[in-house]
LUMBA-356737 format. One record per residue (C-alpha): z, x, y; residue in one letter. Coordinates in pm, whole numbers, plus 50000, padded with zeros to 5 digits. Example, Ala and Ser with C-alpha at 12.3 -4.5 7.8 and 13.67 -1.06 7.14 Angstrom:
2
507805123049550A 507145136749894S 
This chain:
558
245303210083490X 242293188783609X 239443218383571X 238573219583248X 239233253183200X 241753260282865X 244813265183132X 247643240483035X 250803235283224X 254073228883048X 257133221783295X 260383210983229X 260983225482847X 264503237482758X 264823274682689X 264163270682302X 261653274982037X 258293254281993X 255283250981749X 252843243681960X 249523233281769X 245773237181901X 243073210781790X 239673208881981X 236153192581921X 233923219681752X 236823245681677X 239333248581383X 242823237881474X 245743266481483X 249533268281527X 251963289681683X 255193297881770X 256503295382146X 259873312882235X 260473299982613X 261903329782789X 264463334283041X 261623338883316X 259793321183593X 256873313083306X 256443317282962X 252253329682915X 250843320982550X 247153329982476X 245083315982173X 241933319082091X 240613295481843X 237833299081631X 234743276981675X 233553252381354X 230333255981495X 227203276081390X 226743304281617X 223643303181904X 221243320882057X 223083314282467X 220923336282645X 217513357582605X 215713384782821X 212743375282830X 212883336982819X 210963315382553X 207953311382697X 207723341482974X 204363353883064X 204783381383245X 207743398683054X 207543439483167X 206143458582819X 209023485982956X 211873467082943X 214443461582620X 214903429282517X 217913413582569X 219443384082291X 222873366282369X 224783345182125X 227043319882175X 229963343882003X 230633382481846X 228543386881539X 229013402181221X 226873434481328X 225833446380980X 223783415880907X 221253422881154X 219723448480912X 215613439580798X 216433406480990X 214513414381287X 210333406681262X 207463417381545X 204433400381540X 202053417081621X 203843444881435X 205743475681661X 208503499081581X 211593493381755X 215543503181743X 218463479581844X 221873481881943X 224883462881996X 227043454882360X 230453440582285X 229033424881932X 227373397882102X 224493407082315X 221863426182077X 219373449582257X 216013455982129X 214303487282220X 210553482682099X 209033520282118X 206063505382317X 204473466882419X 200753461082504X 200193451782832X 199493412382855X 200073405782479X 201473375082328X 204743385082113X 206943363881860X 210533381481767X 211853364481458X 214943363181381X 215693352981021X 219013332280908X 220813365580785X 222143362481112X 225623357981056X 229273360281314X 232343374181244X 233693342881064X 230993342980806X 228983310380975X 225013313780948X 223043311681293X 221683279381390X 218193293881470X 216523267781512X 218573245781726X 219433216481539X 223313220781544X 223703234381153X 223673266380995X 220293281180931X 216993278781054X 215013308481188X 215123320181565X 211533322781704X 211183337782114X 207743342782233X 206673358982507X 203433375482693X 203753409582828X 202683415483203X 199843439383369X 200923476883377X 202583480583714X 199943496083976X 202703498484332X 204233529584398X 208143516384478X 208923503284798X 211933507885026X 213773472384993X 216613474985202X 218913498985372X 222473500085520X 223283516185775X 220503488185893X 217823506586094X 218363511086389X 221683502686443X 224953514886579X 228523511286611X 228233525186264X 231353533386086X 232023573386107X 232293573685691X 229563552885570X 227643546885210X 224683553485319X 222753528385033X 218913527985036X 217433500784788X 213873500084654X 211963471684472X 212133483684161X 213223512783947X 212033550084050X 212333581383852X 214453610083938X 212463632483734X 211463664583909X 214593663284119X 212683636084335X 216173629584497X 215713657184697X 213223640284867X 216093616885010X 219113630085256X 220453624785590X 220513646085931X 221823648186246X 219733643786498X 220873667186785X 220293700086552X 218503684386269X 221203694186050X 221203681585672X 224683663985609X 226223674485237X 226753641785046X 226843633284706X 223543615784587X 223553589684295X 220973572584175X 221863533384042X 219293511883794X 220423475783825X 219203444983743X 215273464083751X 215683479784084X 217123511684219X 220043520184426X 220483555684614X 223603561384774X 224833587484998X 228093595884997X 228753619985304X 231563645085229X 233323647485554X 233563620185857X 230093620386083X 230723630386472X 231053596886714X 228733583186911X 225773600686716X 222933594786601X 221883602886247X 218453597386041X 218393589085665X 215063603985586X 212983592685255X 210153616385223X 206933613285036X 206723616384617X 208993591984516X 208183575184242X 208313542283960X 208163549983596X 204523545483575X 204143574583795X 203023553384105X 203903576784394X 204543565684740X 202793587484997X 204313576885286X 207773597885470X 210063571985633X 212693580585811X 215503557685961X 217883557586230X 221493543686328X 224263555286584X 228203559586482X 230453543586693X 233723555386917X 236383545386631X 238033556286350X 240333540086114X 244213543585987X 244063531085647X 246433512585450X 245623512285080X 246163478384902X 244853492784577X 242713517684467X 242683506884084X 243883542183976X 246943527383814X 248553490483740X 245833474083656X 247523445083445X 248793430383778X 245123417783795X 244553383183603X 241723374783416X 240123344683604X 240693324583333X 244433328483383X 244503316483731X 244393274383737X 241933276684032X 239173291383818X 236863261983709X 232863260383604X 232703293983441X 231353307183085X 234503320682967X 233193345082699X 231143359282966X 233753362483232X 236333388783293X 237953416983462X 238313455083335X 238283491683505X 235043511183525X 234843551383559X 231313550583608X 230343527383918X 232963546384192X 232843552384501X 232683582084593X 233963582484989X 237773586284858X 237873607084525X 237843573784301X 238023576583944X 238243540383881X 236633506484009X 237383471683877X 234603455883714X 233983422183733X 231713400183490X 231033366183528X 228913334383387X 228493300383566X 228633268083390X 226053251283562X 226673219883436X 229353218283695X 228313209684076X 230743239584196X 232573270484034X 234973289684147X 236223326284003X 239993333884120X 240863373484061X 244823370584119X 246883398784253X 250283387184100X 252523420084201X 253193456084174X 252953479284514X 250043464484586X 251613429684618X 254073446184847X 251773452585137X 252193433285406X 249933429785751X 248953410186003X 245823395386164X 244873419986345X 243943442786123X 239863447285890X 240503439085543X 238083456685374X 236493462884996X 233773489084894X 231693463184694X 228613471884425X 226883445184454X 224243432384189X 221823412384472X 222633378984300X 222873358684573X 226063344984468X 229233346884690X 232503366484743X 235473364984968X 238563372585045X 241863352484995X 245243359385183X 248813340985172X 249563334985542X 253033332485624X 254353352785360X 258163341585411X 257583310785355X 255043316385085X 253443284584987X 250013274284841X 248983257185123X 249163287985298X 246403303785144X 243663311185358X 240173326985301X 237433346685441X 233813335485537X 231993340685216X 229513366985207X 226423368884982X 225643388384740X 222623402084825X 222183440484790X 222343465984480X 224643494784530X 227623501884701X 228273480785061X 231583477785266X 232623445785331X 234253438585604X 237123408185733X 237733416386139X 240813389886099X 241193388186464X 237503376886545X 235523365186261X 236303327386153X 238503314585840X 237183302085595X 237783271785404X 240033263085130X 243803246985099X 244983264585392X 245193246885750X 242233274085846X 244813294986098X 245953329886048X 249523326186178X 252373351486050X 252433378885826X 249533377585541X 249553395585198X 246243397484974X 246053368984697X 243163374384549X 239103378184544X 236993344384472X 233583341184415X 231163312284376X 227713306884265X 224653300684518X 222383277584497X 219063297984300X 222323327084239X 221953343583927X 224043329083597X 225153360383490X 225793389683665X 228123422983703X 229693435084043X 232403461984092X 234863464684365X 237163499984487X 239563506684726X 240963474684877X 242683482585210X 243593471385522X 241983489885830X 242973492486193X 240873510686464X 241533532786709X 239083553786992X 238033584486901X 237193610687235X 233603613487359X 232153645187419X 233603668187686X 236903646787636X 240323668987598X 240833673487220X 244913675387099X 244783695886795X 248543689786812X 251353669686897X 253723678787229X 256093666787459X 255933676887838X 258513677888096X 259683643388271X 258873640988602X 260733635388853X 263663660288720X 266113660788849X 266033619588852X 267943593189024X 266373560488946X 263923567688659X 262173594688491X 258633596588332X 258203616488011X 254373627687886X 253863633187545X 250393639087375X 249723637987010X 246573643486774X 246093613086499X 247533580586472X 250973583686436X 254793566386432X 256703584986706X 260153579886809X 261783591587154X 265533588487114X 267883602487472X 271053625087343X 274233628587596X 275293669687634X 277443658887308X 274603654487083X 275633611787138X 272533591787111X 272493571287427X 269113550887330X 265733550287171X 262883547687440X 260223545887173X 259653536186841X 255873525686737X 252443537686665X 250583551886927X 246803560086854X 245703600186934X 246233606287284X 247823613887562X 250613586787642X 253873582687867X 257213564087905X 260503554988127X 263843563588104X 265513540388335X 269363560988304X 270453533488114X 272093532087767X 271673514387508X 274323484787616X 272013482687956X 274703505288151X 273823534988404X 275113562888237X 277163590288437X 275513620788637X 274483656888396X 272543671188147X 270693652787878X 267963657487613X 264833634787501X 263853644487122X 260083633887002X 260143628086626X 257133621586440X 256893627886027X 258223657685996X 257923677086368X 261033676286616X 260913685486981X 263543683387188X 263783691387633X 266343687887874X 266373666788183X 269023662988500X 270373627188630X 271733624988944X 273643594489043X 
């Protein structure tokens, strides 16, 4: 398809069946069998088995690094799943150190040395047992055949001697406009201990009566820093002002303590939101694709790039038991990449909006500096790749959980295929991401609760509250010309008004729409629904909204 990326179009074959056979440099040709279906498209998936000697892709530390931290494990990536079993009395220190090892997905080996000297020069050998799941010997040494040993050496670093240090936080200090449900997500500069329950140490108050609010606390290690985020338990008051306070004793694993309380300060704003979930990724997952299945995914590492769901990394603001996780790997022999995470149907397909609207995603971030947006179809009835359109992209920059925001009515489109307008209705297509320049190669986000948002005023203080909704008496009554009916309600709601002759006959509906919490008012002009002045006596106006009914009489007097 032009991108390099193992996705090949067919088009045109006759419903039928097809041996379609595989042959690529470096891998060991296959065959299969292709029944076309009676659908739209006809997926096939193969995976074919490298001729190759397996590699050494990836290693944590690098060959050479000086100032690799004694603390950490060490990390070993190859080029494919191994066979697991023959890593047994394969694995040399010099100088000599105890050490355990484990496997991730049967291709990234960890190695968990008990302890490292500080600032001491280490060679890991790894001997030609080394074999994959096919049987084919590691090419250790690099020269593209089996065998060879693999040699990575490496100085330790100095023993850290800096207490952590506060990195980052959002809300951003002092700010405001805040949302009234926010991840509160303080980031330090490296990892701290939450020993000796030092998260107590680390909460958030109201200001006005220095009251603590209840939030769930969880502590995040990723990519050697830490994460704490706040998740409040109930919506904050508007137009307040709340402190996220960090006091003294937190500290690194080397037990340097930071002395110092900080405290910092933002204001919510006069808003809530109405929420329309897009998906939560409880359920239907397989209406995700793979990148590698969408056509507009080019310049990736495929091995090291997909989609799955996560039941650790949630966020905890709506009950979440699941987030998609997404891994991915640049090919950076490629001057651009581009990761396409398709939403091809189910409910969530179904959702359609319009521009005036926040699309929004609660986004762990893994402070790669590489790039994610948004993707919408515009004009969704006459749905069309060149109507997709995209966000701005925003960078990945922070650990921990961060909302990200699109205000489609006032930030700018971004640009892709589309003609850079949002012009009709819009349904979500998909998220995309994209490496920065100096962005990591590999990384690991997750994302939860994709929604659209609108906003509407909340009531300052002193302002009448409506714990409920009502409908008050028209005014003028009796009418001859027109009438005025009040009605007040207490949330963001669809309300109807329909006007009922003495015979239960509906004459016309004077309302139908969402009003925002409130108190609001419309005319009844004594027409019906033909545009006819109706005749003099008795009839009723009936408020309907979910499931409450209230109904009140009113006079018209020719």
């Amino acid at each position: 398809d032009g991108y390099s990326n193992g996705f090949y179009w067919f088009n045109g074959l006759m419903d039928s069946t097809y041996e379609v056979i595989y042959d690529a440099p470096g891998y060991y040709p296959d065959t299969s069998i292709i029944t076309i279906l009676d659908t739209f498209i006809t997926f096939n998936d193969i995976d074919l088995i490298s001729s190759q000697p397996p590699y050494v892709s990836n290693s944590n530390p690098s060959q050479g690094d000086s100032l690799f931290p004694s603390w950490e494990n060490l990390e070993i990536t190859f080029s494919r799943p191994m066979d697991t079993a023959s890593v047994q009395n394969a694995i040399l220190f010099s100088p000599q150190t105890d050490f355990f090892w484990y496997w991730v997905d049967n291709q990234r080996l960890i190695i968990s040395p008990d302890t490292l000297s500080f600032e001491t020069e280490y060679d890991l050998l790894l001997l030609d047992d080394f074999q994959d799941m096919y049987g084919h010997i590691i090419d250790g040494d690099n020269d593209g055949m089996q065998g060879g040993n693999y040699q990575l050496t490496f100085i330790t670093g100095p023993e850290d001697l800096n207490p952590p240090q506060i990195q980052t936080i959002y809300p951003p200090d002092l700010s405001n406009n805040i949302e009234i449900l926010p991840v509160v997500n303080i980031q330090f500069d490296e990892i701290i201990s939450i020993e000796n329950n030092l998260l107590d140490n680390i909460y958030l108050e109201q200001l006005t009566n220095n009251s603590t609010i209840t939030s769930d606390i969880v502590h995040y290690n990723f990519n050697n820093r830490s994460s704490v985020c706040l998740f409040p338990r109930e919506n904050l008051n508007g137009d307040e002002i709340y402190i996220v306070r960090v006091n003294s004793g937190i500290t690194d694993l080397f037990n340097n303590q930071n002395y110092l309380n900080s405290s910092f300060s933002f204001q919510t704003g006069l808003s809530d939101i109405e929420i329309i979930e897009i998906d939560d990724f409880e359920t239907n997952f397989d209406f995700w694709w793979n990148p590698q299945l969408s056509g507009s995914t080019f310049g990736i590492i495929s091995d090291s790039t997909n989609i799955t769901t996560n039941s650790n990394i949630i966020n905890l603001l709506y009950s979440s038991n699941h987030s998609m996780e997404i891994n991915y790997g640049w090919d950076t022999s490629y001057d651009d990449q581009l990761i396409r995470i398709y939403l091809s149907g189910g409910a969530s397909r179904q959702v359609i909006f319009n521009s005036n609207k926040l699309l929004q995603a609660y986004i762990f971030g893994d402070g790669s500096e590489n790039k994610i947006r948004f993707c919408v179809d515009d004009n969704v009835e006459n749905s069309a790749g060149s109507n997709h359109e995209v966000s701005p992209w925003y960078t990945i920059d922070w650990i921990g959980w961060k909302l990200v925001s699109w205000d489609m009515s006032v930030d700018e489109v971004g640009e892709w295929i589309g003609d850079g307008n949002l012009n009709g209705n819009l349904r979500f297509d998909s998220f995309q991401m994209t490496q920065s320049n100096g962005g990591m190669q590999f990384g690991t986000i997750f994302v939860d609760d994709l929604r659209v948002v609108n906003n509407f005023d909340l009531l300052r203080k002193g302002d009448e509250v409506y714990e409920t909704i009502s409908i008050s008496k028209n005014f003028p009554n009796p009418f001859n010309n027109s009438t005025k009916i009040f009605f007040t309600i207490d949330r963001t709601r669809q309300v109807t008004i329909n006007i009922f002759d003495i015979k239960g006959h509906k004459i016309k509906t004077i309302v139908d729409g969402t009003f925002y919490l409130g108190s609001h008012d419309t005319n009844w002009d004594g027409k019906n629904i033909y545009g006819e002045m109706v005749s003099s006596g008795i009839y009723f106006y009936s408020i309907i909204s979910n499931d409450y009914i209230e109904t009140k009489s009113m006079i018209y007097l020719k």
